[in-house]
Structures are given as C-alpha cells and as structure tokens.
VEXTORMI-668650 format. One record per atom (N, C-alpha, C): x, y, z; atom name; residue number from 1; residue in three letters. Coordinates in steps of 0.05 Angstrom, whole numbers. Example, Ala and Ser with C-alpha at 12.3 -4.5 7.8 and 13.67 -1.06 7.14 Angstrom:
BEGIN
+--------+--------+--------+------+-----+-----+
!      X !      Y !      Z ! atom !   n ! res !
+--------+--------+--------+------+-----+-----+
!    264 !   -114 !    156 !    N !   1 ! ala !
!    246 !    -90 !    156 !   CA !   1 ! ala !
!    264 !    -66 !    156 !    C !   1 ! ala !
!    257 !    -45 !    142 !    N !   2 ! ser !
!    273 !    -21 !    143 !   CA !   2 ! ser !
!    258 !      1 !    157 !    C !   2 ! ser !
+--------+--------+--------+------+-----+-----+
//
This chain:
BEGIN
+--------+--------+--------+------+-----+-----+
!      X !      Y !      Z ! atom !   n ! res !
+--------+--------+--------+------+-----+-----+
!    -17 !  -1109 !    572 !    N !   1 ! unk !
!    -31 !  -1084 !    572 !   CA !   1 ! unk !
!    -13 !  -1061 !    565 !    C !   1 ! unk !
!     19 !  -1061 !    576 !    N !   2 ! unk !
!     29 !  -1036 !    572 !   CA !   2 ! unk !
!     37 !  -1040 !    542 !    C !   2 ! unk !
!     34 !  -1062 !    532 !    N !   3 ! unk !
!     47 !  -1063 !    501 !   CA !   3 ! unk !
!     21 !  -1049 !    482 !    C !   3 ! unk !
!      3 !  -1058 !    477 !    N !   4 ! unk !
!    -24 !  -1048 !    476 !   CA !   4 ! unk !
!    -25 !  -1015 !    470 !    C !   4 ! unk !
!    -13 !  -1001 !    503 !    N !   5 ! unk !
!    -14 !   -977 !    504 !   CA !   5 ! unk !
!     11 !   -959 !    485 !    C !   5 ! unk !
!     33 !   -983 !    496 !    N !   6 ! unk !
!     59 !   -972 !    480 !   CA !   6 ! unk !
!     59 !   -972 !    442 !    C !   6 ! unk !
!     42 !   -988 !    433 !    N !   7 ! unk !
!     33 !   -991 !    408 !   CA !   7 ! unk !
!     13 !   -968 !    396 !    C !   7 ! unk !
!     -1 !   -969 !    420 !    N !   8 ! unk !
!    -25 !   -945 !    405 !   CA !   8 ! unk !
!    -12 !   -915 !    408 !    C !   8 ! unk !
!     10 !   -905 !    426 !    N !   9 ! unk !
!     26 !   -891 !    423 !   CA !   9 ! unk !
!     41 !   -882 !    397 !    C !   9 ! unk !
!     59 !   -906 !    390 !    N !  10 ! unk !
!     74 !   -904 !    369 !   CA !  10 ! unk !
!     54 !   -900 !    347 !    C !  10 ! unk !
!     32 !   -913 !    345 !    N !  11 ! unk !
!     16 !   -913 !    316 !   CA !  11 ! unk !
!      4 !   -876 !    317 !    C !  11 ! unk !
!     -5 !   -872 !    349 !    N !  12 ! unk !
!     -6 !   -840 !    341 !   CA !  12 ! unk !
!      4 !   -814 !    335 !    C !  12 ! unk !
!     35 !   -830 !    346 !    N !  13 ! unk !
!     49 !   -807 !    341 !   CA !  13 ! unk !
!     65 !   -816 !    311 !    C !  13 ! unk !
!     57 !   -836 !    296 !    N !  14 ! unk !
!     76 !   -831 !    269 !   CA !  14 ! unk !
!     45 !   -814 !    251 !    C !  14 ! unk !
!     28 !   -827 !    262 !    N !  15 ! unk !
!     -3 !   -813 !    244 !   CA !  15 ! unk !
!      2 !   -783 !    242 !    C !  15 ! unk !
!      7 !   -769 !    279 !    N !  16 ! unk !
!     20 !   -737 !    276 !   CA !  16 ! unk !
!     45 !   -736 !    258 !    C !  16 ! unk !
!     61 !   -752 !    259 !    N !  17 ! unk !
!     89 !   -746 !    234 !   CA !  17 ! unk !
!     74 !   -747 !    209 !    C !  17 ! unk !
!     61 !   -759 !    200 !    N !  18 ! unk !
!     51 !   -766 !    178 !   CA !  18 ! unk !
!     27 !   -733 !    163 !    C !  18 ! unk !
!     10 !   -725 !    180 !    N !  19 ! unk !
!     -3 !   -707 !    179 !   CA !  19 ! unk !
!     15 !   -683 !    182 !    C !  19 ! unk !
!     30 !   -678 !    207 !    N !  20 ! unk !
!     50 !   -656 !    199 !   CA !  20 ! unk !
!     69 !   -647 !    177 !    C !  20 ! unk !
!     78 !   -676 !    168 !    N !  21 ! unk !
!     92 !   -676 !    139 !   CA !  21 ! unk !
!     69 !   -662 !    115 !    C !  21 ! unk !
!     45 !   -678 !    118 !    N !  22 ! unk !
!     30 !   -670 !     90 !   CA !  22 ! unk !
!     25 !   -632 !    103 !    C !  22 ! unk !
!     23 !   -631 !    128 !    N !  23 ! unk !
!     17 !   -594 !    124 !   CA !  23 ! unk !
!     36 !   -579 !    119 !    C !  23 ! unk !
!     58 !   -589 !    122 !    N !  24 ! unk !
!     86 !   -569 !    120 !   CA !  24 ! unk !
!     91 !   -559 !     90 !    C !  24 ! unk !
!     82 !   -594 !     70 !    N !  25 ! unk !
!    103 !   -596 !     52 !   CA !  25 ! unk !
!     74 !   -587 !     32 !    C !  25 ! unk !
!     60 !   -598 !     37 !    N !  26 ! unk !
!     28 !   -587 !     27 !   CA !  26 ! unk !
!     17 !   -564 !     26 !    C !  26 ! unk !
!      2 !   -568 !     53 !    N !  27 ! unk !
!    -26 !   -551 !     62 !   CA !  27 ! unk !
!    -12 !   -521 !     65 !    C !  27 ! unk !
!      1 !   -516 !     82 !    N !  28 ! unk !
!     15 !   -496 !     90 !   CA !  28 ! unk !
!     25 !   -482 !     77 !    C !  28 ! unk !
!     47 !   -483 !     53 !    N !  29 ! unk !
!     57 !   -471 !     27 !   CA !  29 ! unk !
!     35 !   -457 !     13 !    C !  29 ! unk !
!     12 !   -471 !      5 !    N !  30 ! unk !
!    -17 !   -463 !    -14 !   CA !  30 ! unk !
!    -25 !   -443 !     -1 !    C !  30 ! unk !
!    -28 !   -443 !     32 !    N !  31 ! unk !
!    -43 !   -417 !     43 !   CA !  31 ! unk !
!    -30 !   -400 !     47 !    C !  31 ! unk !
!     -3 !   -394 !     53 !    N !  32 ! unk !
!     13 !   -380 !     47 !   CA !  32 ! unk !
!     24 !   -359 !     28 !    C !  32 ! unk !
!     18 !   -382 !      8 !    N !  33 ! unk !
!     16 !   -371 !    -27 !   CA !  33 ! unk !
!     -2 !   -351 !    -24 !    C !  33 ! unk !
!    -24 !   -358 !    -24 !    N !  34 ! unk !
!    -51 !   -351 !    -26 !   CA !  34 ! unk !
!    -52 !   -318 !    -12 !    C !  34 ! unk !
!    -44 !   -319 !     14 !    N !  35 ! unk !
!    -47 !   -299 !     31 !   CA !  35 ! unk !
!    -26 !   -279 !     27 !    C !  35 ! unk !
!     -5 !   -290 !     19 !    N !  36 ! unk !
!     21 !   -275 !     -5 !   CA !  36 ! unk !
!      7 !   -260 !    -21 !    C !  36 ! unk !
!     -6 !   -269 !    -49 !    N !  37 ! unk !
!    -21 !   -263 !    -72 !   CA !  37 ! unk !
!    -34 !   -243 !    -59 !    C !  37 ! unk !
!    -50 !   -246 !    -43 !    N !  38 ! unk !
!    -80 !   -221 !    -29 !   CA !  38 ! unk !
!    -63 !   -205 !    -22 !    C !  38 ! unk !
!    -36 !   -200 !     -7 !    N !  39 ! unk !
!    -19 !   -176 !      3 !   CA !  39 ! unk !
!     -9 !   -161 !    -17 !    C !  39 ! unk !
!     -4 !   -174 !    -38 !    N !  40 ! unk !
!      6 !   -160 !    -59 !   CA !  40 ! unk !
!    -12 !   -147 !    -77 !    C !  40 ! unk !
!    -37 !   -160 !    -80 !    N !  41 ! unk !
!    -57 !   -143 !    -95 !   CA !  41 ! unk !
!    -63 !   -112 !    -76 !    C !  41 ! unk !
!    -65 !   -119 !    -53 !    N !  42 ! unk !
!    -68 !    -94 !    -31 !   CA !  42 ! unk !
!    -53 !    -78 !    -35 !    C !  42 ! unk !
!    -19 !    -91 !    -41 !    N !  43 ! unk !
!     -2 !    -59 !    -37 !   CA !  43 ! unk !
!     -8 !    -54 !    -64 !    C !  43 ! unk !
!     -8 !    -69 !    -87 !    N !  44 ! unk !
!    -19 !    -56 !   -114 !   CA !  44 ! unk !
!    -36 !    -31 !   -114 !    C !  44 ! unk !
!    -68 !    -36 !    -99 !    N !  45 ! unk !
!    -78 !    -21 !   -102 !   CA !  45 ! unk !
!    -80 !     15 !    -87 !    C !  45 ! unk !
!    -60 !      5 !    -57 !    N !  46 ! unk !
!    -48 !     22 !    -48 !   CA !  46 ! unk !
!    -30 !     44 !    -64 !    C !  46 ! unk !
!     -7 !     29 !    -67 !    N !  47 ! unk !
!      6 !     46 !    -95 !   CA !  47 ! unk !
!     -8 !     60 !   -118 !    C !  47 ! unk !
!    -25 !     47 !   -129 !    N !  48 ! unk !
!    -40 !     62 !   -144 !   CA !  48 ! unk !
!    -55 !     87 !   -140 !    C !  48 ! unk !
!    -63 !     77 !   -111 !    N !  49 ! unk !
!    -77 !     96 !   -114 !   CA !  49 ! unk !
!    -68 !    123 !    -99 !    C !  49 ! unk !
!    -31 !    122 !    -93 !    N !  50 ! unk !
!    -22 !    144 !    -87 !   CA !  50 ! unk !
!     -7 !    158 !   -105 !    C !  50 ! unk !
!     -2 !    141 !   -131 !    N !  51 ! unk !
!      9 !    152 !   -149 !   CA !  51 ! unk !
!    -15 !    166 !   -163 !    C !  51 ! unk !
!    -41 !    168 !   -160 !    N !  52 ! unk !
!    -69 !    175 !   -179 !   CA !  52 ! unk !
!    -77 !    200 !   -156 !    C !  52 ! unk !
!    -66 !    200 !   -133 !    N !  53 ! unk !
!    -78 !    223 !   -112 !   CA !  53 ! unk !
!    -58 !    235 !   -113 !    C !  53 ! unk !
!    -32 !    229 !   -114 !    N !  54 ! unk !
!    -10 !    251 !   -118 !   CA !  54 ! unk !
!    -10 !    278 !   -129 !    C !  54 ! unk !
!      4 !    296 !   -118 !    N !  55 ! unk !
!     -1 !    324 !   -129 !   CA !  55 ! unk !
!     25 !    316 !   -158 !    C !  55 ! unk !
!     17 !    332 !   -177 !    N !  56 ! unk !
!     40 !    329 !   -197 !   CA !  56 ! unk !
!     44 !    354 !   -203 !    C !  56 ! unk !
!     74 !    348 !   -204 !    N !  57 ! unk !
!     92 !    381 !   -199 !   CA !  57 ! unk !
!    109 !    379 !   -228 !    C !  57 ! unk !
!     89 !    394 !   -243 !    N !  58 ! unk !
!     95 !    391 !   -275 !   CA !  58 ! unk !
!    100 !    431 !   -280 !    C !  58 ! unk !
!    105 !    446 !   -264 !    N !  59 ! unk !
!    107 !    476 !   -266 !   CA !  59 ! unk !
!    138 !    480 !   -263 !    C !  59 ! unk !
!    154 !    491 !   -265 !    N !  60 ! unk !
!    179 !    496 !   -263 !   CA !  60 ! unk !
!    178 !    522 !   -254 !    C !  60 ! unk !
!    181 !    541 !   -231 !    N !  61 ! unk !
!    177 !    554 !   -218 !   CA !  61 ! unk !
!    203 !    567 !   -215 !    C !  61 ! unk !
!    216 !    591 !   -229 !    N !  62 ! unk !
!    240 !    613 !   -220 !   CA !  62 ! unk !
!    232 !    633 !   -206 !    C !  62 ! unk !
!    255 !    624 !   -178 !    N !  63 ! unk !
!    252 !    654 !   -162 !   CA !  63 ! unk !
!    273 !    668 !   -153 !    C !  63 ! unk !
!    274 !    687 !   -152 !    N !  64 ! unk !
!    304 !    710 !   -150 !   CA !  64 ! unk !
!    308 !    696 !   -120 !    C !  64 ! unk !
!    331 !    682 !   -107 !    N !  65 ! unk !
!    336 !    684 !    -82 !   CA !  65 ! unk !
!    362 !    699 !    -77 !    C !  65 ! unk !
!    377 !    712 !    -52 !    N !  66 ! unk !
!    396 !    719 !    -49 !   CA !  66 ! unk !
!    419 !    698 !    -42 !    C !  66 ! unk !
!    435 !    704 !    -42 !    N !  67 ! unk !
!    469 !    684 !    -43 !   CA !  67 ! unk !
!    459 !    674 !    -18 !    C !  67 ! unk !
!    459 !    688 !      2 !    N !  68 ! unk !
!    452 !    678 !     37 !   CA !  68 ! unk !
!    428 !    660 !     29 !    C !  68 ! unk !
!    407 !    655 !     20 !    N !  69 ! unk !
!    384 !    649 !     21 !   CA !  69 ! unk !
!    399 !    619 !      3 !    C !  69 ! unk !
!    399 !    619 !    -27 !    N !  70 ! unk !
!    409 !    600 !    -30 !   CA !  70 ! unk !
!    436 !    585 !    -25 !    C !  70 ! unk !
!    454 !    598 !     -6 !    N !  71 ! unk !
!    469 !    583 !     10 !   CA !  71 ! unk !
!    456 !    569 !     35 !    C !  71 ! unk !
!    444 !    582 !     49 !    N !  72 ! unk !
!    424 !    560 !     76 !   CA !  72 ! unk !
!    402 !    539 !     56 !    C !  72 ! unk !
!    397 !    545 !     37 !    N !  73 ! unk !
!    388 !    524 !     20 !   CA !  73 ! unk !
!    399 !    498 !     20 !    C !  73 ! unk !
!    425 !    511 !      6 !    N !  74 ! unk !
!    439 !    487 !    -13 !   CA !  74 ! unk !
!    447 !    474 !     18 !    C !  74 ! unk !
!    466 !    483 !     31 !    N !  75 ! unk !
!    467 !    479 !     61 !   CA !  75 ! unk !
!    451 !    451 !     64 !    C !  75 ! unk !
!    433 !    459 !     80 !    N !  76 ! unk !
!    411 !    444 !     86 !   CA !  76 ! unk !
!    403 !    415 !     72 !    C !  76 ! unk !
!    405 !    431 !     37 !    N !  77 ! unk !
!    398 !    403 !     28 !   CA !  77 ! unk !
!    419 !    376 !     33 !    C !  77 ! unk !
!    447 !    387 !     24 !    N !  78 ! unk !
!    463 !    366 !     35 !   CA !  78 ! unk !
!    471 !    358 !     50 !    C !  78 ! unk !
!    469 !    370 !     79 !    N !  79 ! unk !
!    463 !    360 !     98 !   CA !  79 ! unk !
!    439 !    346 !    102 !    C !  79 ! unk !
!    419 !    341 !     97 !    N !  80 ! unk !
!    394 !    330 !     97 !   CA !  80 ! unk !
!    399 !    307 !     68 !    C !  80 ! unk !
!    411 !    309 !     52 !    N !  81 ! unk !
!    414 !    289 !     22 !   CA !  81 ! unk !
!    386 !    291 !     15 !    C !  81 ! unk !
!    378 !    319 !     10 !    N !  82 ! unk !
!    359 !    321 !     -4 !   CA !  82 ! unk !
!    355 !    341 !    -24 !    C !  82 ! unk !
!    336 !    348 !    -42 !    N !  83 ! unk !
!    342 !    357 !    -69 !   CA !  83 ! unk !
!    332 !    387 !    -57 !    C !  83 ! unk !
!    337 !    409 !    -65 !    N !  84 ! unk !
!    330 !    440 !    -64 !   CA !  84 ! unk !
!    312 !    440 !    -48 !    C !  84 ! unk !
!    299 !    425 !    -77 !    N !  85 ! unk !
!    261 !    438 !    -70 !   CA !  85 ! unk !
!    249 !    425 !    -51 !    C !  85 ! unk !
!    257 !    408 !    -38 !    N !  86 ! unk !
!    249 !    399 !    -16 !   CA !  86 ! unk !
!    254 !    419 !      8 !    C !  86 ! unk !
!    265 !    436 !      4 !    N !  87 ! unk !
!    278 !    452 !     24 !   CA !  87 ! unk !
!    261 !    480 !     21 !    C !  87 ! unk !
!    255 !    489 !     -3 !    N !  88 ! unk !
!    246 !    523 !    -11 !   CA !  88 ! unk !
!    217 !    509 !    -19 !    C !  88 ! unk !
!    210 !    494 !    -24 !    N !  89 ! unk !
!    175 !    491 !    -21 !   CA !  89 ! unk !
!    154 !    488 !     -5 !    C !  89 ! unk !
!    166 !    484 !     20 !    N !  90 ! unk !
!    147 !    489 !     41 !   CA !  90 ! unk !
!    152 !    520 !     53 !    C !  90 ! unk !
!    180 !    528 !     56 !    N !  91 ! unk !
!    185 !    553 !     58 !   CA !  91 ! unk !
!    173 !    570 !     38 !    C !  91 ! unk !
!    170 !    568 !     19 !    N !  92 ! unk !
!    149 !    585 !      2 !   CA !  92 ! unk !
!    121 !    587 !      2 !    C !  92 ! unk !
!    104 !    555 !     10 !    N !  93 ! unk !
!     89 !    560 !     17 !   CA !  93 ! unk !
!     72 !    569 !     36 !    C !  93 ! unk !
!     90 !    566 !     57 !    N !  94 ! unk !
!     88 !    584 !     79 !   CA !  94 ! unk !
!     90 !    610 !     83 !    C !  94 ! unk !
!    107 !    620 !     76 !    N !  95 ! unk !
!    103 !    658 !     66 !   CA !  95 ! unk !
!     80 !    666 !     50 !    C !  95 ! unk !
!     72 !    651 !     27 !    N !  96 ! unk !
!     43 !    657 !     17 !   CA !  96 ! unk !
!     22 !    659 !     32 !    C !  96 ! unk !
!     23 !    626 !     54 !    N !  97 ! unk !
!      2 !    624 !     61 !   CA !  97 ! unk !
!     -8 !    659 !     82 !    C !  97 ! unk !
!     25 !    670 !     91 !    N !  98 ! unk !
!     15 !    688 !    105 !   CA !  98 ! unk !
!     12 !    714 !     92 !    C !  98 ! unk !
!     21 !    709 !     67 !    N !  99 ! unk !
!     13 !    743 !     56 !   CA !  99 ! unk !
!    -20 !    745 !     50 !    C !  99 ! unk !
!    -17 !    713 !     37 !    N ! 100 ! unk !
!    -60 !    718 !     40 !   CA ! 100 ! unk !
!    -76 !    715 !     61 !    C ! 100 ! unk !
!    -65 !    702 !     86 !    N ! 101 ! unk !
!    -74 !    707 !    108 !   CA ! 101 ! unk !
!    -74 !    744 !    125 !    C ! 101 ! unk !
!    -47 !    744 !    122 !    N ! 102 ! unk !
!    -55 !    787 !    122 !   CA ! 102 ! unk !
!    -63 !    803 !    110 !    C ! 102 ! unk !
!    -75 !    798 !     74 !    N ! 103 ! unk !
!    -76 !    809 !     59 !   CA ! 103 ! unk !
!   -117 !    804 !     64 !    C ! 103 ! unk !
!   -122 !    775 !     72 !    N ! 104 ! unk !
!   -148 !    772 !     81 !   CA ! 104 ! unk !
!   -160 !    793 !    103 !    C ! 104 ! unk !
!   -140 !    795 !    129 !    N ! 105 ! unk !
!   -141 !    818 !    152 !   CA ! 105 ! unk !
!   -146 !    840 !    138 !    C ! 105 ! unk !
!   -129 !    846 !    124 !    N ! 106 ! unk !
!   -133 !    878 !    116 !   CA ! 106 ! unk !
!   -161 !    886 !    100 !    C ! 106 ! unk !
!   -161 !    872 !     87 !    N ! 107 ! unk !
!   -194 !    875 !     70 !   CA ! 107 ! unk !
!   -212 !    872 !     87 !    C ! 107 ! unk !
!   -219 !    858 !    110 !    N ! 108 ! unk !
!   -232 !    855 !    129 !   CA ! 108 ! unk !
!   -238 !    873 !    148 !    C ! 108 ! unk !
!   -218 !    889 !    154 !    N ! 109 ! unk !
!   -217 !    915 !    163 !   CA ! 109 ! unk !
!   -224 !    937 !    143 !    C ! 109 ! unk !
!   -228 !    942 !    129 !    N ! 110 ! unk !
!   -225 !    960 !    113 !   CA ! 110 ! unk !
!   -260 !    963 !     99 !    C ! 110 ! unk !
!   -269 !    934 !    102 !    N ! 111 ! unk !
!   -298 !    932 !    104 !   CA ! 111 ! unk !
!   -316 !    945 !    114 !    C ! 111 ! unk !
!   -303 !    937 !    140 !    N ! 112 ! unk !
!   -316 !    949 !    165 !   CA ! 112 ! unk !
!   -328 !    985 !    168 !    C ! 112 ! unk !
+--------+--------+--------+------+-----+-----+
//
C-alpha cells in the first residue's frame, strides 16, 4: 500500500515539474509579452498626447531686467541646474496676473 502511495506521489509531482516547466519556458513569457506590448501602446498614447496638449513656446520674449534682477536669476538657475526661463516665467506671469487683477479693481470701481 505505501508503495502505491509513494508512486502516485512521484508520478504527481514530476506531472507538476513537467507543467511548471511548460509555464515558465512557454505560457508565461507569451503573457508577459503580451501585457508588455499593451504598456507600451499606453505610454505611447500618453506621450502623445502630452506632446499634442503641450503649450508651445515658439515667441522669444525680451525684457529689460536690472543687474540685481538678472543676477538672483542666473543665481537661482544654477543652483537649481535649470535654464533662465524656468526661473523669470512664472515670475512674470505672476506680476501680470496682478496688474490685470488691479487693473480689473480699478475699472470696477470707477463703474460704480
């Protein structure tokens, strides 16, 4: 009887060697692939579609700054390892945003 048992053992565990081999070397690689391929189409369309929503900064923009002004610039940028305008374009747009925001106040009042 224990031979019996000790036999049907061995025959099931080489059947699992046998099936684990074909999913490793098989099954497994293909879905992999597969699910590879689908990730990459995704960041494709990702990328695309931030290079197609991107703002494009095709204007070349001169502005008088003072020595102090473009020294805390330049400053900044190399300390940061980053380019100018990364530094004076949000600061610019920010002073706009408030001259037309007080420039909106004042007409508003003046309505009245």
């Amino acid at each position: 009887m224990m031979e019996i048992v000790l036999s049907w053992t061995v025959f099931a565990l080489v059947l699992l060697s046998l099936w684990h081999l074909v999913w490793e070397s098989i099954l497994a690689p293909s879905f992999r692939l597969e699910e590879r391929l689908e990730l990459f189409q995704v960041r494709d369309e990702v990328r695309k579609g931030m290079i197609e929503d991107s703002t494009e900064m095709d204007f070349d923009l001169r502005i008088p700054v003072t020595k102090a002004q473009k020294a805390q610039i330049t400053e900044a940028s190399a300390l940061m390892g980053s380019d100018m305008a990364t530094w004076a374009r949000p600061i610019l747009v920010l002073a706009a945003e408030e001259i037309i925001a007080k420039n909106r106040r004042t007409r508003g009042r003046s309505k009245k």
